[in-house]
Residue, then its C-alpha position, 0 to 999 in steps of 0.5 A: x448892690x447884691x453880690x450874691x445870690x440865692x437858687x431861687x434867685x437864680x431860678x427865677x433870673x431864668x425863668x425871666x430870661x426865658x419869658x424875654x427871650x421867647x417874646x423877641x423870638x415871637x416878634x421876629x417870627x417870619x424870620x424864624x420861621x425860615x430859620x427853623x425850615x432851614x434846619x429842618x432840612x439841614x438835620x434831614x440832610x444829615x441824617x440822610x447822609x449815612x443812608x446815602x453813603x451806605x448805598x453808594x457803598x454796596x452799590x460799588x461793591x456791588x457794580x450797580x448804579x453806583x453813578x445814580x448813588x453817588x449822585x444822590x449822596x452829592x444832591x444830600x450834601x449839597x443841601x446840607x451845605x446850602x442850609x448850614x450856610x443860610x441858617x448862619x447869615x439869616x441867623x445873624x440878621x434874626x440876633x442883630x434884630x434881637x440885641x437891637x430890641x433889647x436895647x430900645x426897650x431897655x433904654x426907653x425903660x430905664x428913660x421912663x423909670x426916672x431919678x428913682x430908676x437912677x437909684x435902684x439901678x446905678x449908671x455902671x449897671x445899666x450899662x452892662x446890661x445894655x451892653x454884655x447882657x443885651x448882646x448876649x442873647x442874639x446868638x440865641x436863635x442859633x443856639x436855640x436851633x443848634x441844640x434842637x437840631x443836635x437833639x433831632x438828629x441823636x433822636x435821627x440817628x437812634x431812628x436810624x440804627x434801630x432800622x439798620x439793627x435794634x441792636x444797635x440803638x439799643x447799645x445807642x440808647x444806654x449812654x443817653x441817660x447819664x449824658x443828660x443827667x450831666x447836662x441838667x446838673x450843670x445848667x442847676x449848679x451853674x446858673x448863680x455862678x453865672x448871674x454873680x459874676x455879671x453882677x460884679x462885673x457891673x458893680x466895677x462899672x458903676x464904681x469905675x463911672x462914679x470915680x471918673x465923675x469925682x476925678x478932680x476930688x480923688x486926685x486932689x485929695x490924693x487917695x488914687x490909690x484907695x480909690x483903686x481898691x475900692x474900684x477893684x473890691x468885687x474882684x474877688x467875687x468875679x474870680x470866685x464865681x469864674x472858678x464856681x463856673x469853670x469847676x462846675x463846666x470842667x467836671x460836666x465836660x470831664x463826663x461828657x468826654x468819658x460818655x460820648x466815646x464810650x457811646x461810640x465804641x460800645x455802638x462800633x463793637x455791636x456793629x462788628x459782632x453783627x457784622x461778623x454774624x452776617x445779620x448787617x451788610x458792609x454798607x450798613x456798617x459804614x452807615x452804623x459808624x456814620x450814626x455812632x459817630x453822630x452820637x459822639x458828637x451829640x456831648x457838643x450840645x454841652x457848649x451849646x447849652x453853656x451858650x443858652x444858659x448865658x443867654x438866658x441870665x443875660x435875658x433875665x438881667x434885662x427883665x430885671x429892669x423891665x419889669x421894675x414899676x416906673x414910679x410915674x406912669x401916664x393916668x389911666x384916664x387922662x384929662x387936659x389942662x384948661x388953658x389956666x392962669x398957673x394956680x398951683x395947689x397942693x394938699x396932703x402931699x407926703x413923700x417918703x424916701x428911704x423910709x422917712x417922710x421928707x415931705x409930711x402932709x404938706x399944703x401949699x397954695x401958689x397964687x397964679x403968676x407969683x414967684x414963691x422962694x422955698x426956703x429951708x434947712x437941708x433935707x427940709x425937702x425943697x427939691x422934693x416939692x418942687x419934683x411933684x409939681x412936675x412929676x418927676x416922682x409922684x407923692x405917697x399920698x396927697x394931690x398936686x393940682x394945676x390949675x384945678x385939675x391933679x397932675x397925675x391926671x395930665x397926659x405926661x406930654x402935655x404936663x411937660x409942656x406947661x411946667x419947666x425946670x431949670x436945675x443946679x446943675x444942668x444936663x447938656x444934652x444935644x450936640x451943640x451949645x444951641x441944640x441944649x437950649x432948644x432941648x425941650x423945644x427942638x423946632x425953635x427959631x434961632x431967633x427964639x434960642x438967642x432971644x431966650x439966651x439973652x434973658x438967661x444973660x448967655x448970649x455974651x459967653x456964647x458969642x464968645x465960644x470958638x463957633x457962637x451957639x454952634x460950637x460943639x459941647x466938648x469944645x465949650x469949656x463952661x463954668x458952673x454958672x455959665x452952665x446954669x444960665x444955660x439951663x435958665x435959657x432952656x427953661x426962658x425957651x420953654x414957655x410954660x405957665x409953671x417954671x421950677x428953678x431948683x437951686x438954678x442961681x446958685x453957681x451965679x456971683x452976686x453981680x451975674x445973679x442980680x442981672x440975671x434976676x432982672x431978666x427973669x422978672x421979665x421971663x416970669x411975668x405972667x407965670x407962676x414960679x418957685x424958686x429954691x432960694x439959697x440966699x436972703x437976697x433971693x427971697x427978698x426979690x419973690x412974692x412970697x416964701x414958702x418956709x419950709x419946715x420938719x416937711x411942711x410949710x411953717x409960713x407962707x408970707x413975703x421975705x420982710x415979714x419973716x425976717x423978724x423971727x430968728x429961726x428964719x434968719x437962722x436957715x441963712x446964717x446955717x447955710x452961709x456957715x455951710 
């Protein structure tokens, strides 16, 4: 992962932070529609305050409707309070509404986006964007709000001074331009700092996740220590860019410090001489401090603008990813599958990973309801061919066909439904040990989940957990072929006319495996399926086999005639020595 970035770079993430952020704040309009109505009256409270106060102050001098005065300085601030209060509650609700779509959609997308999704953006760095990046932005209405009412009300109290004496807001006016000078230096010079440390935040992440994933190969191989550093490498990136962005934070407030109370004193010093000169009353004055005191506190607005600008880099991460092209998307023109035998054909497929094409215009014809064994060296691309079937990535070029229609036409739903996988290493999804089998199929039966264990030959392992089919996943201690027959019974369960065991069997000891061949035979009578064979006995029980070869097919043909050529019995012979 990049650990640098670039202005462009930088512009860009806050360009697509903006465009995010301004479509959550669009859904949720009704309730920002309220929230702006609440500061709206909010800052005209504010601003009215002085005004009350400059009268109830004459009007005590002065001995006349001090009372009514007073009371309308009261009504003033009461409604200030009333609206500072419900633009906090109403504003946490609008923020958890925002987090909570960011989440959905950021999910639902990193979902639809794959394996290849899975590459481009790694599990760590997900998971900091869906956590700090996407919680980051649900103060932005708030913030938002915050800042257009600190500009409303320096705009109110230039008003403000202007009808008092022009003097006055023009001693206002002439500190406004290097306080905003200020701010737009700061948010050029410290968007990339910003978008840098949370890259290497999540570059931590992801090393942190990958290293409890290989927990038992670290502490065996004794390297905890290496393993460390490497976790804690981008480090120095995070310090550097923490500095970046405090340097840069620390000289704007410097300025602001200096500017804001010169702002104020130059506006008291005015308001003296005026004073002094009998051109503005006692209460005038108190009103002309009350506005010089707003003015200084308009530098607040930095720390609001330093909370946006984290807001919109934490947006524009999420963007990121919501904006990446899923590499299968459903057809433009969806057609339905004819109720078909599982004939399988492929023609011209090539997938290129990385730049090399791993399958070369390949061409294959399963004849429906045979079992076809893909054999091959490593990186020959047998998982590769068997991710087209069912797209899970679609090829570069060529077309799959089921049963005479490309797949890249079939509703993703119903393709799903008629092509099952069963994987070396199967996912365990679900809260229960029934729930993963019944995964792809949550409305069976328990009946239809033990049946599909027993062809899997689970039942007996399952029967002997703590609580059978319902003991809990983080209570089933399972070995790598118990869980492969666990995915098998979730691909028995599915009921599909394709079934793709990649790899499935090769956790399995000979014994286990040849049971569990006996009861597939049963499983797949009437489908069609290919089998990743990793052993000759494998392919010797398929129909036929698919050699795989430089990515294409160099013989289709059953197990004993291709025995005879020494290259095939080599592609064994070089994975037992592996």
């Amino acid at each position: 992962m990049a650990l640098t970035g670039t202005p462009g770079d930088s512009a860009a993430l806050r360009a697509g932070g903006r465009r995010l952020l301004r479509g959550a704040m669009a859904r949720f309009r009704p309730a920002m529609g309220v929230l702006v109505l609440l500061t709206i009256v909010r800052v005209a409270a504010t601003l009215a305050t002085p005004v009350m106060l400059a009268r109830a102050v004459d009007a005590a001098r002065a001995q006349q409707d001090a009372g009514a005065a007073a009371a309308w300085l009261a009504l003033v601030l009461a409604a200030a309070a009333v609206a500072t209060t419900g633009e906090d509650v109403l504003g946490s609700y609008c923020g958890s509404d925002i987090t909570a779509w960011l989440r959905h959609r950021l999910l639902g997308h990193v979902l639809a986006l794959g394996p290849e999704g899975r590459r481009r953006f790694p599990a760590g760095d997900v998971l900091s964007r869906l956590t700090e990046s996407a919680s980051g932005p649900a103060a932005f209405p708030v913030l938002l709000l915050s800042a257009a009412a600190t500009l409303a009300t320096t705009v109110g109290a230039l008003a403000g001074l202007a009808l008092i004496d022009w003097w006055l807001a023009a001693a206002f006016a002439a500190g406004m331009p290097p306080l905003l000078v200020a701010l737009r230096v700061f948010v050029v010079r410290a968007t990339d700092p910003f978008a840098r440390y949370q890259a290497c935040q999540a570059a931590i992440a992801t090393r942190l996740l990958d290293a409890r994933q290989g927990i038992r190969t670290i502490r065996a191989s004794g390297t905890a220590a290496a393993e460390v550093r490497r976790i804690l490498a981008p480090l120095p990136g995070l310090g550097r860019a923490g500095r970046e962005t405090w340097a840069v934070q620390g000289r704007v407030s410097r300025r602001l410090a200096l500017l804001a109370p010169l702002t104020q004193v130059l506006v008291v010093g005015v308001a003296g001489v005026r004073l002094a000169a009998g051109e503005i009353t006692t209460g005038q004055l108190v009103g002309a401090l009350s506005y010089a005191a707003m003015a200084a506190a308009s530098a607040s607005v930095f720390d609001t603008v330093v909370a946006l600008l984290n807001c919109q880099v934490g947006a524009g991460r999420i963007g990121e990813i919501l904006t990446a092209v899923p590499a299968v998307r459903p057809p433009a023109r969806p057609s339905r599958l004819p109720d078909g035998p599982g004939e399988l054909r492929l023609r011209g497929v090539t997938v290129r990973l990385g730049g090399r094409a791993v399958l070369d215009g390949l061409d294959l014809d399963v004849p429906p309801g045979t079992t076809v064994a893909v054999v091959g060296t490593s990186g020959t691309g047998k998982s590769v061919l068997m991710s087209t079937v069912g797209r899970l990535l679609d090829p570069d070029e060529g077309v799959v066909e089921l049963d005479g229609v490309p797949v890249t036409e079939v509703p993703l739903a119903e393709l799903r439904r008629a092509v099952a996988y069963a994987f070396e290493r199967p996912a365990l999804l679900g809260a229960t040990v029934r729930e993963t089998i019944a995964y792809a199929r949550p409305a069976a039966t328990r009946a239809e989940v033990h049946r599909a264990a027993r062809d899997a030959v689970a039942d007996a392992f399952i029967r002997a957990l703590p609580d059978g089919y319902d003991t809990p996943l983080d209570r089933a201690p399972l070995s790598g072929g118990e869980l492969q027959r666990l995915g098998l019974a979730r691909a028995a369960l599915a009921d599909a006319r394709i079934v793709l065991l990649d790899d499935a069997t090769s956790s399995l000891d000979t014994a286990t495996e040849l049971k569990v061949t006996q009861a597939l035979r049963q499983i797949l009578a009437g489908r069609t399926s290919l089998v990743v064979a990793r052993r000759p006995a494998t392919a010797a029980r398929a129909d036929l086999v698919a050699w795989l070869d430089a990515g294409r097919v160099r013989a289709l043909a059953p197990h004993a005639d291709l025995w005879a050529d020494p290259a095939y019995r080599a592609v064994f012979s070089t994975r037992a020595a592996s």
